[in-house]
N, C-alpha and C positions, 0 to 999 in steps of 0.2 A: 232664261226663266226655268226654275226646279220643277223639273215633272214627277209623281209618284208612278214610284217603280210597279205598284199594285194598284186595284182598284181600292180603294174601302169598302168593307164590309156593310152590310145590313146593319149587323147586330154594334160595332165599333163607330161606326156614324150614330143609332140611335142612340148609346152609353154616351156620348159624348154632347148629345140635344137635351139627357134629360133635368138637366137644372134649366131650360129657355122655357120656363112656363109664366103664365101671369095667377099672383096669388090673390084673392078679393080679401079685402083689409076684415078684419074682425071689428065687428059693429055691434054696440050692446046699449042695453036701456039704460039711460040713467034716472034713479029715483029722484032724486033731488030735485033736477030740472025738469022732468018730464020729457025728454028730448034722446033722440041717440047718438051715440058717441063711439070712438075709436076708444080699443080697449087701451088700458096706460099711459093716456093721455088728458091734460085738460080741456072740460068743457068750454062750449063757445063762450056762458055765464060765468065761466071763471070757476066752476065747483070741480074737484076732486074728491073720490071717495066719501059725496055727500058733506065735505067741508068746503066754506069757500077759501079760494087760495089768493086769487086777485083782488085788487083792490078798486074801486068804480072811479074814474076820475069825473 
C-alpha cells in the first residue's frame, strides 16, 4: 500500500475541502400561483414566468 512521503498540510487539505459544501436551493415567490418555487424551474401548477406551460389532464 502507497504511503505519503509528507504529512499534508493544513492549508493543501483545506484548498482541496473547499468545493464539499451543501448549497440551499434559491427559492422565490411566485405571482401567479401564489406559492414558492425553485428559481428556473416549473411550478408544481404548471406556470412559468406567470404563463401556464402545462397542460391539465
Amino acid at each position: 500500500m502507497a504511503v505519503p512521503a509528507r504529512k499534508t498540510s493544513r492549508m493543501k487539505k483545506r484548498l482541496r475541502r473547499t468545493h464539499q459544501n451543501l448549497n440551499r436551493p434559491e427559492i422565490s415567490f411566485d405571482e401567479a400561483t401564489g406559492d414558492y418555487r425553485r428559481s428556473h424551474r416549473v411550478s408544481l401548477k404548471g406556470y412559468y414566468k406567470g404563463r401556464k406551460i402545462t397542460t391539465d389532464k
